[in-house]
Kinemage of the C-alpha trace (Angstrom):
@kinemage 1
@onewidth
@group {chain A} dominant
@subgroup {mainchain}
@vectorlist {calphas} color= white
{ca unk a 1} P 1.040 -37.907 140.163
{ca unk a 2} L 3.321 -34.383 139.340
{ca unk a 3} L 1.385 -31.606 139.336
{ca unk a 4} L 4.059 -29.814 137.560
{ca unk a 5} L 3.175 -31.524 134.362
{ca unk a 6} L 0.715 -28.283 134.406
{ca unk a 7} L 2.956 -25.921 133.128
{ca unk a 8} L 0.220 -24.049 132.294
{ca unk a 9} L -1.938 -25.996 134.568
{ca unk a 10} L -4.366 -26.571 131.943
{ca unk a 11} L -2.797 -27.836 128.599
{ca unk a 12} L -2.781 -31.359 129.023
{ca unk a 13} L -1.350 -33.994 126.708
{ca unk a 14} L -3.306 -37.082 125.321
{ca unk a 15} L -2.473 -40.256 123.486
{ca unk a 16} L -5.297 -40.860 121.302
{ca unk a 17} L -5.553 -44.651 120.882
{ca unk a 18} L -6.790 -45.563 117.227
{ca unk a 19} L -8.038 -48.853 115.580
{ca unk a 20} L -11.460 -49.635 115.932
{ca unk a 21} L -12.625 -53.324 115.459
{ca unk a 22} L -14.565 -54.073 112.776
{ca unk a 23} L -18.565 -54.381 113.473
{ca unk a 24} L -19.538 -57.951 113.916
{ca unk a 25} L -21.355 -59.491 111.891
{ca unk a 26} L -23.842 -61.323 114.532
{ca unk a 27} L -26.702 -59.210 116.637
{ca unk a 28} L -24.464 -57.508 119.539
{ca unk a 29} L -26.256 -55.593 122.017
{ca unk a 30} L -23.472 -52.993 121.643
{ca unk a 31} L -23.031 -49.200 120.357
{ca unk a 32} L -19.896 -47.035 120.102
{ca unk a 33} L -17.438 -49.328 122.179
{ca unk a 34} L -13.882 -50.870 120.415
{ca unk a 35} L -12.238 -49.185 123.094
{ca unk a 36} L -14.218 -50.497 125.934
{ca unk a 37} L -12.170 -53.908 126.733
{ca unk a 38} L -8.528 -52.202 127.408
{ca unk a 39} L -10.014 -49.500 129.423
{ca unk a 40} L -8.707 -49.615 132.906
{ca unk a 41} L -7.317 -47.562 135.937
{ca unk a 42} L -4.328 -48.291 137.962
{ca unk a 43} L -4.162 -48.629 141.792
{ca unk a 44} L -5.542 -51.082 144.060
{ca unk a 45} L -9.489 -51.251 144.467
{ca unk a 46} L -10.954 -50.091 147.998
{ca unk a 47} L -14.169 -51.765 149.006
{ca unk a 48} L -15.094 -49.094 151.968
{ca unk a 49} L -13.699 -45.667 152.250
{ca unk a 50} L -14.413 -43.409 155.787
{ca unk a 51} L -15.552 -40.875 153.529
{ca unk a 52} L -18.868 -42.727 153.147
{ca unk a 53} L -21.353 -44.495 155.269
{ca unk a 54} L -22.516 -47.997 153.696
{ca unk a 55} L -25.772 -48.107 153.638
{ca unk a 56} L -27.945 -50.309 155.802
{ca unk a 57} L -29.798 -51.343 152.637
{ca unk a 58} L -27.922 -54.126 151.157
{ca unk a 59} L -29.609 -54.028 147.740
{ca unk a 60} L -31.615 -56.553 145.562
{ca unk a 61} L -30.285 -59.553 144.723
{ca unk a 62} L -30.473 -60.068 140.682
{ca unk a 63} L -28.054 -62.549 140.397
{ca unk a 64} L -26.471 -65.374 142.469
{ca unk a 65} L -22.994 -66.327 142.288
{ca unk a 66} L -21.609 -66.846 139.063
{ca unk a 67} L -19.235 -69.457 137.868
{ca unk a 68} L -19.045 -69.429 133.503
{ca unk a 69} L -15.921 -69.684 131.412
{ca unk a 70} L -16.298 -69.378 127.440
{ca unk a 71} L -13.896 -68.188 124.440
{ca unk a 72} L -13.521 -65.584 122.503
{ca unk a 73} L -14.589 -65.656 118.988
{ca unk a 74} L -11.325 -65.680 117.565
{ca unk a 75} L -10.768 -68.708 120.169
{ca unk a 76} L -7.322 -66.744 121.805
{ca unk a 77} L -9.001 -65.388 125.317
{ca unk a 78} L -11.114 -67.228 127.430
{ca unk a 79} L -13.106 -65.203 129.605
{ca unk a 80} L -13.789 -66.500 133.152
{ca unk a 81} L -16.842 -65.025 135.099
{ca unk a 82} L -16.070 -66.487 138.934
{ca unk a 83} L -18.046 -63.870 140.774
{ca unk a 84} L -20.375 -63.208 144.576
{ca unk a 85} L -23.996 -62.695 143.903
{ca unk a 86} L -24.830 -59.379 142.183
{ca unk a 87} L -26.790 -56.591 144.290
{ca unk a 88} L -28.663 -53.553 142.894
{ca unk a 89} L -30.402 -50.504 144.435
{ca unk a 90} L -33.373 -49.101 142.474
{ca unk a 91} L -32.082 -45.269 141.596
{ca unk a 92} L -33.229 -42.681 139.412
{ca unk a 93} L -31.374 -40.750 136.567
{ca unk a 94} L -29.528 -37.697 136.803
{ca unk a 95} L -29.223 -34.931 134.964
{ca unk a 96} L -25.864 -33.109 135.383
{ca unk a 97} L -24.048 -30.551 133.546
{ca unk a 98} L -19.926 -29.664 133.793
{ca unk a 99} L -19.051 -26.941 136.884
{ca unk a 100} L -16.569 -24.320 136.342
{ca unk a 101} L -14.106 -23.760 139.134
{ca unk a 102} L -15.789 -20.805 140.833
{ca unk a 103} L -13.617 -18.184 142.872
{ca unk a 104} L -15.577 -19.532 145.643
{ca unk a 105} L -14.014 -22.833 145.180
{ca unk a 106} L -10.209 -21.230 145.267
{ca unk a 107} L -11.083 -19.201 148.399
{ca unk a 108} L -12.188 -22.593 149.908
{ca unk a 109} L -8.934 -24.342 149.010
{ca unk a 110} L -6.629 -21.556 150.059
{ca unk a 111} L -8.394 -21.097 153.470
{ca unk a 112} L -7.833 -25.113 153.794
{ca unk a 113} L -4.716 -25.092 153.255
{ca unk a 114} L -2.826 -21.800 154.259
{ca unk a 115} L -5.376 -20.827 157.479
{ca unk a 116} L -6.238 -17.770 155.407
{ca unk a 117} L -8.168 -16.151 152.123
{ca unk a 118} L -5.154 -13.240 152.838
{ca unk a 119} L -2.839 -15.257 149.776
{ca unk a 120} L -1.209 -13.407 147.168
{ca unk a 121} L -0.930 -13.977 143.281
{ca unk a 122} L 1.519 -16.657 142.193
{ca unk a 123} L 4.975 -16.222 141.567
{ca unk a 124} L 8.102 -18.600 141.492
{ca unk a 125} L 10.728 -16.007 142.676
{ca unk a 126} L 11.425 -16.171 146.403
{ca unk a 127} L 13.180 -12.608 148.000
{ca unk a 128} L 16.160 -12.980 150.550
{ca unk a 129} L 14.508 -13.123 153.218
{ca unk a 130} L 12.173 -15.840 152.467
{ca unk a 131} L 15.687 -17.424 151.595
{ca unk a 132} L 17.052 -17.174 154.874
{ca unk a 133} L 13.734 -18.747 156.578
{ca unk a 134} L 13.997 -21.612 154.201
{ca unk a 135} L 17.569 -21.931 154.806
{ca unk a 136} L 17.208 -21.653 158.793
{ca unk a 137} L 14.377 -24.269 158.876
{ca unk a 138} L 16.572 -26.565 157.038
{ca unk a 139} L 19.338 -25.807 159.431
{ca unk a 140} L 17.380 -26.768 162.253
{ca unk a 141} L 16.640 -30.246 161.007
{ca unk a 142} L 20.049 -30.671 159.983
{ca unk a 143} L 21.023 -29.898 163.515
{ca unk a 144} L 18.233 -31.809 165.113
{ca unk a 145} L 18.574 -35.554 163.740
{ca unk a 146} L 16.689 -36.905 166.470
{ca unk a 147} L 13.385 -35.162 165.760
{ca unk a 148} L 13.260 -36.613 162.206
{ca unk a 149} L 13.519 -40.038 163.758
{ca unk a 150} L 11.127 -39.037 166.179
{ca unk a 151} L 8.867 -37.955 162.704
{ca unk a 152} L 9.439 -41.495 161.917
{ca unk a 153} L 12.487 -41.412 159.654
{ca unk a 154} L 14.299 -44.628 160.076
{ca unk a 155} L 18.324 -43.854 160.985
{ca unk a 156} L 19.288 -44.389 157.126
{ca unk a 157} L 16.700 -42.099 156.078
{ca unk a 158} L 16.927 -39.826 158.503
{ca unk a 159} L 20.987 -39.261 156.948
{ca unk a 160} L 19.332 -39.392 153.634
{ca unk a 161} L 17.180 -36.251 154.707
{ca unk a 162} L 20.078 -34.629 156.319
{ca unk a 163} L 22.704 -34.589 153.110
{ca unk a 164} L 18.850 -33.517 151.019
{ca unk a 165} L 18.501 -30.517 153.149
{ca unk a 166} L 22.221 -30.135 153.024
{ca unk a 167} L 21.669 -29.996 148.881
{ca unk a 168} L 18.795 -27.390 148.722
{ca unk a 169} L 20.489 -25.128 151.220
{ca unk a 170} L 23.410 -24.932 148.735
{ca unk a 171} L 21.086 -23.999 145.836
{ca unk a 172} L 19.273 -21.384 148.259
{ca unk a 173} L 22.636 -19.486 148.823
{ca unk a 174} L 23.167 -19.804 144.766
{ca unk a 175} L 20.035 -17.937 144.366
{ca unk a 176} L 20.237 -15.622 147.240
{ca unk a 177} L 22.211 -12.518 145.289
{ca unk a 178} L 19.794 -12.473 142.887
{ca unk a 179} L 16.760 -12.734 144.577
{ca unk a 180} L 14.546 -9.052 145.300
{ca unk a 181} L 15.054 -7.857 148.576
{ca unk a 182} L 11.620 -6.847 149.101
{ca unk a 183} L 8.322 -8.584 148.278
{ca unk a 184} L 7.363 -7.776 144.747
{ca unk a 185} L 4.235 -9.654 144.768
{ca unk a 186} L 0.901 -8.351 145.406
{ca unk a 187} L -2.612 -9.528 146.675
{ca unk a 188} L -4.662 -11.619 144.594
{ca unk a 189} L -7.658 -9.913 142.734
{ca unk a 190} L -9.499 -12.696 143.312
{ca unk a 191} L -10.424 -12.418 139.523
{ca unk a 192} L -9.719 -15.207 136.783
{ca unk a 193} L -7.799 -14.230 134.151
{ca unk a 194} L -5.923 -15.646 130.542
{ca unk a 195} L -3.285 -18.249 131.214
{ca unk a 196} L -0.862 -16.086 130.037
{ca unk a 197} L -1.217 -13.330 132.818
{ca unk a 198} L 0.589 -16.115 135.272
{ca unk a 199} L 3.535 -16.033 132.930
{ca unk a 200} L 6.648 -15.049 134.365
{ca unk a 201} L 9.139 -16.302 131.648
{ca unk a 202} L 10.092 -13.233 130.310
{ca unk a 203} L 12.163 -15.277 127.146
{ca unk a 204} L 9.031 -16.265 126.181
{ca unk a 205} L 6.731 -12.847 125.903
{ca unk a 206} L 6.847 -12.850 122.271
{ca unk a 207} L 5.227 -16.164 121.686
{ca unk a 208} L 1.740 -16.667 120.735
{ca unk a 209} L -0.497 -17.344 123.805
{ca unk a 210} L -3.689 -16.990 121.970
{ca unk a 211} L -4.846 -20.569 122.129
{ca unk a 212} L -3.603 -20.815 125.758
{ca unk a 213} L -5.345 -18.011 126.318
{ca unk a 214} L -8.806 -19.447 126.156
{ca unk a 215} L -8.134 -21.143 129.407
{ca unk a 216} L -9.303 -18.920 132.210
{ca unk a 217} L -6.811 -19.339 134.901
{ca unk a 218} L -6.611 -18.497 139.464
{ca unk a 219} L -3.283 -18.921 140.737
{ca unk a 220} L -2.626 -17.997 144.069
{ca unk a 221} L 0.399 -19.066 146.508
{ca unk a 222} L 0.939 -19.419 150.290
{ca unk a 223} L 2.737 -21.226 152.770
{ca unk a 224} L 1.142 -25.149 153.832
{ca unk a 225} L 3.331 -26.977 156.158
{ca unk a 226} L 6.401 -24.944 156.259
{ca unk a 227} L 6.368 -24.811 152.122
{ca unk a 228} L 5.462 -22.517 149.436
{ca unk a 229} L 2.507 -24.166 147.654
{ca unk a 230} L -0.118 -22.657 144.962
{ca unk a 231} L -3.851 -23.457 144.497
{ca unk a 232} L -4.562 -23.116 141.048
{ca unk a 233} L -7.532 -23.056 139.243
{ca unk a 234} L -8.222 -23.944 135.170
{ca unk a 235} L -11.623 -23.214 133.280
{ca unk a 236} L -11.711 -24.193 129.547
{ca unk a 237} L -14.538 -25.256 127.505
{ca unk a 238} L -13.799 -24.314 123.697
{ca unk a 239} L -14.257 -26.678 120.196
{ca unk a 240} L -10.949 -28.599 121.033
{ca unk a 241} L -11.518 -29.994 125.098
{ca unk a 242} L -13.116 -29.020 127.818
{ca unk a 243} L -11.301 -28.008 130.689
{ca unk a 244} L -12.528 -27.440 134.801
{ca unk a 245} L -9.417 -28.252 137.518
{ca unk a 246} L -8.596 -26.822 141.126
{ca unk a 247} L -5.539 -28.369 142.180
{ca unk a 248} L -2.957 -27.552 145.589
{ca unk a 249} L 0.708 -28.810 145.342
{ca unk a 250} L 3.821 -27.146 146.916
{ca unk a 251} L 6.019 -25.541 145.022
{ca unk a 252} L 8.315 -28.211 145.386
{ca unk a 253} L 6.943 -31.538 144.968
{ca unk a 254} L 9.869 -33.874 145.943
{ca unk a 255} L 10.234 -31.911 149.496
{ca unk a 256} L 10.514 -35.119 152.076
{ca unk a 257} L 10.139 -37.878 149.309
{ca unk a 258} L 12.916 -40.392 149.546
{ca unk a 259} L 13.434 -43.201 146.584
{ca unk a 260} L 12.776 -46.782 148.013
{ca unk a 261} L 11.952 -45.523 151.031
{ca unk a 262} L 8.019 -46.447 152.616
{ca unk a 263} L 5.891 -44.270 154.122
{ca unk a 264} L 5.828 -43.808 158.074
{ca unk a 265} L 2.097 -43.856 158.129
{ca unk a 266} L 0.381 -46.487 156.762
{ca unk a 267} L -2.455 -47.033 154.414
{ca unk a 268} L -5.631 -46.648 156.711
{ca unk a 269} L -4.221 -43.488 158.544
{ca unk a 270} L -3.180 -41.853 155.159
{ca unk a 271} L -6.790 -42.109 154.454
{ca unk a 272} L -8.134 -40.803 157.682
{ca unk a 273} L -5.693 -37.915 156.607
{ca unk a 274} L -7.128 -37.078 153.211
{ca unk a 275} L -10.656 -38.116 154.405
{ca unk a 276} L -9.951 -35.311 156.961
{ca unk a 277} L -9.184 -32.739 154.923
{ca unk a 278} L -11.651 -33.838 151.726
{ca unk a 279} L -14.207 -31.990 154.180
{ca unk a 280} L -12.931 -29.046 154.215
{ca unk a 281} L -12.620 -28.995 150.057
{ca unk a 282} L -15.797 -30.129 148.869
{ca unk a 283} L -19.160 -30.886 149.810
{ca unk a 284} L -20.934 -34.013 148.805
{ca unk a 285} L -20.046 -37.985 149.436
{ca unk a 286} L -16.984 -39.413 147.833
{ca unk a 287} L -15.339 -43.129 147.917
{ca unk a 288} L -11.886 -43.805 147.860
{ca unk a 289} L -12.079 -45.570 144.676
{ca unk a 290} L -7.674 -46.342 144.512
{ca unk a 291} L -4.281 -46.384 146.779
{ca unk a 292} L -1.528 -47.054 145.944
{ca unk a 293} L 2.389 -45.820 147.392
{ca unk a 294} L 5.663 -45.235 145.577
{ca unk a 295} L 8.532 -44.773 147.586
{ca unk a 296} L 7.616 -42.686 150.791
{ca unk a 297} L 4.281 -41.236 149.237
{ca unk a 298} L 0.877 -42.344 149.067
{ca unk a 299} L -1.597 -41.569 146.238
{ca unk a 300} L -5.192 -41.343 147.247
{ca unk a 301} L -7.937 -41.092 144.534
{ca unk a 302} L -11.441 -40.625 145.361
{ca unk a 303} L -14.817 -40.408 143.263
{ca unk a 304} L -18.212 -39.244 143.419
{ca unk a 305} L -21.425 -40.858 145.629
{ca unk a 306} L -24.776 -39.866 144.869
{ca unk a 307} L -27.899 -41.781 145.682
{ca unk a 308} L -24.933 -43.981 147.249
{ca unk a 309} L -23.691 -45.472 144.304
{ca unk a 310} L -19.996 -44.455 143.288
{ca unk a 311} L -19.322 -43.064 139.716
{ca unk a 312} L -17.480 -44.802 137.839
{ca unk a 313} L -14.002 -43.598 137.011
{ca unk a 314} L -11.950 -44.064 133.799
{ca unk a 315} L -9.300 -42.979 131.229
{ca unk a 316} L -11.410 -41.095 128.757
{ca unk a 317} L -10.251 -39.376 125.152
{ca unk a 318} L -11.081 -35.860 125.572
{ca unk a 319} L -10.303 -34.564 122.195
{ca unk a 320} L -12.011 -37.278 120.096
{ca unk a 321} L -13.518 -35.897 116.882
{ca unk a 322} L -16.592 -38.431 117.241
{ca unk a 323} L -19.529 -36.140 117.313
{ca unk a 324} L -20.985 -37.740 120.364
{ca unk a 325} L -17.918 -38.072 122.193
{ca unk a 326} L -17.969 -36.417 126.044
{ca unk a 327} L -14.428 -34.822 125.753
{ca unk a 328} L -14.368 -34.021 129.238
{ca unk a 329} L -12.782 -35.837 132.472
{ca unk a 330} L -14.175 -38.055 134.697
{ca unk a 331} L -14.926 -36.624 138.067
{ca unk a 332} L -12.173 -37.795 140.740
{ca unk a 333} L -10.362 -35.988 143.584
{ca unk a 334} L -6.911 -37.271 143.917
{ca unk a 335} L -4.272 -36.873 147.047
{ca unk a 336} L -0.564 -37.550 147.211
{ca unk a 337} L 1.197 -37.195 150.484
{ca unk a 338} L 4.860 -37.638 151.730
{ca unk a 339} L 4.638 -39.562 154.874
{ca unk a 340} L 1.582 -37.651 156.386
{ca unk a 341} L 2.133 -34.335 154.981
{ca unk a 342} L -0.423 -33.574 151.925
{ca unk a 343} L 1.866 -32.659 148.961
{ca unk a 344} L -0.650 -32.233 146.051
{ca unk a 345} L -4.105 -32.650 145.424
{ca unk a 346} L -6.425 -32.405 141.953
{ca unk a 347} L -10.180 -32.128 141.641
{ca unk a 348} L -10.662 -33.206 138.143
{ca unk a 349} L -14.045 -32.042 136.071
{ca unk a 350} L -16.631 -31.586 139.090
{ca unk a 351} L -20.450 -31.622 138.154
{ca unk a 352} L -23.445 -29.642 139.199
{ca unk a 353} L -26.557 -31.776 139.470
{ca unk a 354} L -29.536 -29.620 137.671
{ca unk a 355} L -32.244 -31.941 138.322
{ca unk a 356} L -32.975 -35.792 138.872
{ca unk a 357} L -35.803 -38.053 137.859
{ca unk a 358} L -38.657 -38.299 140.037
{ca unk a 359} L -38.905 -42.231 139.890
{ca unk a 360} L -36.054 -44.992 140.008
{ca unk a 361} L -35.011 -45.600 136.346
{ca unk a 362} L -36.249 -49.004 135.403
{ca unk a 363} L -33.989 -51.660 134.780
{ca unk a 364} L -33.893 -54.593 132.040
{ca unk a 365} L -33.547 -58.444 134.442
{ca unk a 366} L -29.964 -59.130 134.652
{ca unk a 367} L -30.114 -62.117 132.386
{ca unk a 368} L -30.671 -59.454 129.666
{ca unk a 369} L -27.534 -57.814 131.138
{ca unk a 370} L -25.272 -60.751 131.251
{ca unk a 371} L -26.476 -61.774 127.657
{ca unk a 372} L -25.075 -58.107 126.340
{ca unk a 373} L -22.021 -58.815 128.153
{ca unk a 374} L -21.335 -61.789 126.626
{ca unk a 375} L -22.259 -61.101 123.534
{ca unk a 376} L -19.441 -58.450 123.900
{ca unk a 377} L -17.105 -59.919 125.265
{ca unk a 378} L -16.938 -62.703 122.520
{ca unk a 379} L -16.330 -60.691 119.737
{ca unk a 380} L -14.589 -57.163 120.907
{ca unk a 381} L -12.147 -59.702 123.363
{ca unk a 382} L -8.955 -60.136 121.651
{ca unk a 383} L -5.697 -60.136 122.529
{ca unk a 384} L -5.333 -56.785 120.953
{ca unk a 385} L -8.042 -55.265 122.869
{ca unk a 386} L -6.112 -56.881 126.187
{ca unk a 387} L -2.564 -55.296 124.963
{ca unk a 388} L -1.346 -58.773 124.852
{ca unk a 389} L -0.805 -58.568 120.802
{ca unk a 390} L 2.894 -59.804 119.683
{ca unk a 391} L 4.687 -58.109 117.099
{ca unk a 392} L 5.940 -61.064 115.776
{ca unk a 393} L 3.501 -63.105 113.461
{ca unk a 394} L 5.825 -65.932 113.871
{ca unk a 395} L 5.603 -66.198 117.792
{ca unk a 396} L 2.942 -68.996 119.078
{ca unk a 397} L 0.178 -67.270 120.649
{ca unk a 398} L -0.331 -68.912 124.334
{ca unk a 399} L -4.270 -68.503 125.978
{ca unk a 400} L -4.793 -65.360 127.246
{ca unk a 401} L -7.606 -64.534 130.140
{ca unk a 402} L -10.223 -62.221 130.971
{ca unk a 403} L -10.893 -62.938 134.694
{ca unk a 404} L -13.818 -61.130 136.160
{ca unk a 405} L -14.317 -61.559 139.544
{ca unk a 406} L -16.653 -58.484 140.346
{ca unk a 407} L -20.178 -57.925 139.313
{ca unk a 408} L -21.127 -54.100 140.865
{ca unk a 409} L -23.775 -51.599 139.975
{ca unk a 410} L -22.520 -48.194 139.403
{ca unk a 411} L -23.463 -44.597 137.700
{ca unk a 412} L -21.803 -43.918 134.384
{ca unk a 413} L -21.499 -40.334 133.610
{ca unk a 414} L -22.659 -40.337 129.918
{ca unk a 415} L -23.192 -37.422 127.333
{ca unk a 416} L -26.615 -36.579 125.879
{ca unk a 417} L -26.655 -36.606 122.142
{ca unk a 418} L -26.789 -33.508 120.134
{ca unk a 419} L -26.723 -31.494 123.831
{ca unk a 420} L -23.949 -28.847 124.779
{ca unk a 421} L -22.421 -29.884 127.951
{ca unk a 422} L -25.086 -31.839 129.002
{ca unk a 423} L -24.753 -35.512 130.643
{ca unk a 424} L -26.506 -37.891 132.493
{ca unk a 425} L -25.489 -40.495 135.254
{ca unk a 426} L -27.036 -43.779 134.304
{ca unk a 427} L -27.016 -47.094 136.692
{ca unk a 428} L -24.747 -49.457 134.899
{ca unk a 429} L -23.428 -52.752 136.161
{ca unk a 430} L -19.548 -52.891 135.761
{ca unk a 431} L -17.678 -55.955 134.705
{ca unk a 432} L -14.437 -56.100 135.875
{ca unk a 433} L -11.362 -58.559 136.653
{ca unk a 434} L -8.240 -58.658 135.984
{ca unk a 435} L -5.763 -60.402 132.493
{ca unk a 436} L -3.888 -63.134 132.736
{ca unk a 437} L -1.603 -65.300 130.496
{ca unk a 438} L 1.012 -67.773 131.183
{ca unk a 439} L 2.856 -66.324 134.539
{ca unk a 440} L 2.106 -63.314 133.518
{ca unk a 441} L -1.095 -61.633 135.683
{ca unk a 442} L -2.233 -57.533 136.103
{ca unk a 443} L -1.903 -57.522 140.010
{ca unk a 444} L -1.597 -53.542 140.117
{ca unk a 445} L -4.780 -52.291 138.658
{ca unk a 446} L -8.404 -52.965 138.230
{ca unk a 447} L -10.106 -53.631 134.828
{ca unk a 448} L -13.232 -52.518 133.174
{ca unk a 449} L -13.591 -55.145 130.694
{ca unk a 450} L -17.887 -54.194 129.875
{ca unk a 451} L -19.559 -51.386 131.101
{ca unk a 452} L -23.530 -51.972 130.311
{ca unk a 453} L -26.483 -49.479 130.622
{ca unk a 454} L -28.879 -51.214 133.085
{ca unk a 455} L -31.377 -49.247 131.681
{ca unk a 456} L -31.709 -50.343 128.223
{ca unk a 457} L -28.651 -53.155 127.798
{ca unk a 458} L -26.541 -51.082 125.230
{ca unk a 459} L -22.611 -51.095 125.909
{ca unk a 460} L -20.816 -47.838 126.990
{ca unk a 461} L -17.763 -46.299 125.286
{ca unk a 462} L -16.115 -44.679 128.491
{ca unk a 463} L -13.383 -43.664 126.297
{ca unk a 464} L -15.683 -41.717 124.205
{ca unk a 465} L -18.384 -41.158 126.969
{ca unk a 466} L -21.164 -42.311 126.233
């Protein structure tokens, strides 16, 4: 994850998949979901996060262990069901609605991470003396090898670090004439504003910002671990997508990350890290849902707990033209650090529960369940749907698979028909596995193959949203 991306930390860019199946013919306990089968999410899938407790209430058994294999209509997948018995807890509805960032939320942020609500308004340009102290800190750990291998830095990387800092104090001195001698920013108002207030490109102050404009924008900057770093905050919600982001990340990004290298810390103290500071962020229960590293960083992404079920996450089209369609984000909180230091993190489309249903939502048996999933599966499973489709007609066509090997019971964030920004969390139970074919097998991501109301069997589009 770059956080940069946000140029106007808000515009984001989609790639709208297209080409719906046709409807089958035969009686498919099924609405709204040709996308369903290729939806996944990348990282590796974490059973138990510190974040939350596990409850001493195992759940219901509705199913025991399942052991099935059967083909696809067109006869080119097989799907194999090898799963543990399936558990359920009995849990109600609820009603939820999409939650601006509030100014509240940015003052919370910016006292996490700089000590202090005393921040100013972002800007990019540093003055000389902020030039020197970034050029004197690098100095010092140019000068003092030892204490980066004492930081963990193996002796090659440690050398590696040394010619990096070596680099950026070279482009500090380039910049230094240029830069303001005194501080030319000013306190935050603490008041949102249009997108294009935040612009500092002054090549650019002809150009139309009115559609930019509709996203509300909080940017404010201060110093986290020895670097400039911003919070920013993003509140959109017009005709064309809906909008509602906090996100931290230092101003530069790539500060400590070293290609091929691995992190010193490893995976289950990078989470006690995060878990640590996801306290002081938000309120609520989360799960670390994914981790996965690259290089020397880890990437941490957690979701929402309520009634202690996790929310389901996933890749969702939020600028589809279908009238029903959620266009908005999935609620997730994700972390990346270098080593142990907490580079950039992005609370994606948080929710505010208005109310929830005063009894458990009653649930069809789970035979009714696995009949919709098969059902499904059979006829929306292709090797299409899998991304395993050749471009060349001539090419044999070798047996693909659809492996599931986890049955779990979830909420679904789904959107209420002919509501504005109105949705519901539904229990759903959550097929999921991973494709194979030939030697070829997804070992670096978890997917959703069927996602299926438990409530009244239908199958749901999470790439529409409901």
């Amino acid at each position: 994850m770059n956080l940069t991306r946000y140029a106007c930390f808000g515009v984001l860019m989609v790639l709208i998949l297209t080409g719906c199946q046709a409807t089958p013919n035969q009686d498919v306990i099924a609405n709204k979901n040709d996308q369903q089968v290729s939806q996944s999410e990348s990282g590796t899938s974490i059973e138990e996060s510190n974040s939350v407790e596990e409850s001493a209430d195992d759940g219901t058994v509705v199913s025991e262990a399942i052991s099935e294999t059967f083909s696809s209509d067109d006869g080119n997948v097989t799907i194999s069901v090898q799963t543990d018995a399936v558990k359920v807890h009995s849990v109600p509805i609820v009603q939820t609605e999409a939650k601006d960032i509030s100014v509240d939320d940015v003052k919370r942020w910016a006292k996490a991470f700089y000590g202090t609500e005393d921040v100013y308004e972002a800007t990019k340009q540093m003055t000389k003396s902020e030039i020197e102290e970034a050029i004197l800190w690098r100095q010092q750990k140019i000068n003092d090898r030892e204490s980066l291998i004492e930081e963990g830095y193996s002796e090659a990387d440690a050398d590696t670090m040394i010619k990096y800092y070596k680099e950026q104090i070279e482009s500090l001195k380039a910049s230094y004439q240029k830069a303001p001698d005194d501080d030319e920013r000013k306190k935050t108002d603490w008041a949102f504003h249009p997108l294009s207030y935040y612009d500092d490109d002054s090549m650019e102050n002809d150009r139309d910002t009115s559609n930019a404009d509709k996203t509300q924008a909080l940017k404010v900057q201060g110093e986290s671990d020895g670097q400039k770093a911003y919070v920013s905050a993003s509140n959109r919600e017009t005709a064309d997508y809906q909008l509602h982001s906090l996100m931290f990340y230092w101003n530069d990004e790539d500060e400590g990350w070293i290609d091929g290298a691995t992190p010193y810390v490893n995976q289950e103290e990078a989470i006690q890290i995060t878990d640590e500071k996801l306290k002081a962020l938000v309120d609520g229960n989360w799960k670390v849902n994914t981790v996965w590293s690259s290089s020397n960083q880890w990437h941490i992404q957690y979701i929402p707990v309520i009634n202690e079920l996790p929310c389901l996450y996933s890749d969702i089209n939020y600028t589809s033209d279908d009238a029903y369609a959620a266009n908005l984000e999935y609620g997730q909180i994700n972390f990346t650090l270098t080593d142990d230091k907490i580079v950039a993190v992005e609370w994606e489309s948080p929710m505010e529960i208005t109310s929830t249903d005063s009894q458990p939502a009653e649930m069809l048996p789970f035979d009714d369940i696995y009949t919709a999933f098969k059902n499904y599966m059979q006829v929306k499973c292709t090797l299409n749907s899998l991304g395993l489709a050749s471009e060349d007609e001539t090419e044999g066509t070798e047996q693909a698979f659809a492996n599931v090997n986890d049955i779990s019971q979830m909420y679904c964030r789904v959107k209420v028909k002919n509501a504005e920004n109105t949705f519901q969390y539904v229990p759903v139970y959550v097929f999921s596995g991973y494709v194979s074919q030939g030697d070829y097998k997804e070992d670096d991501w978890v997917n959703h193959f069927c996602v299926v109301n438990a409530t009244d069997g239908t199958i749901i589009n999470t790439w529409l949203g409901y």
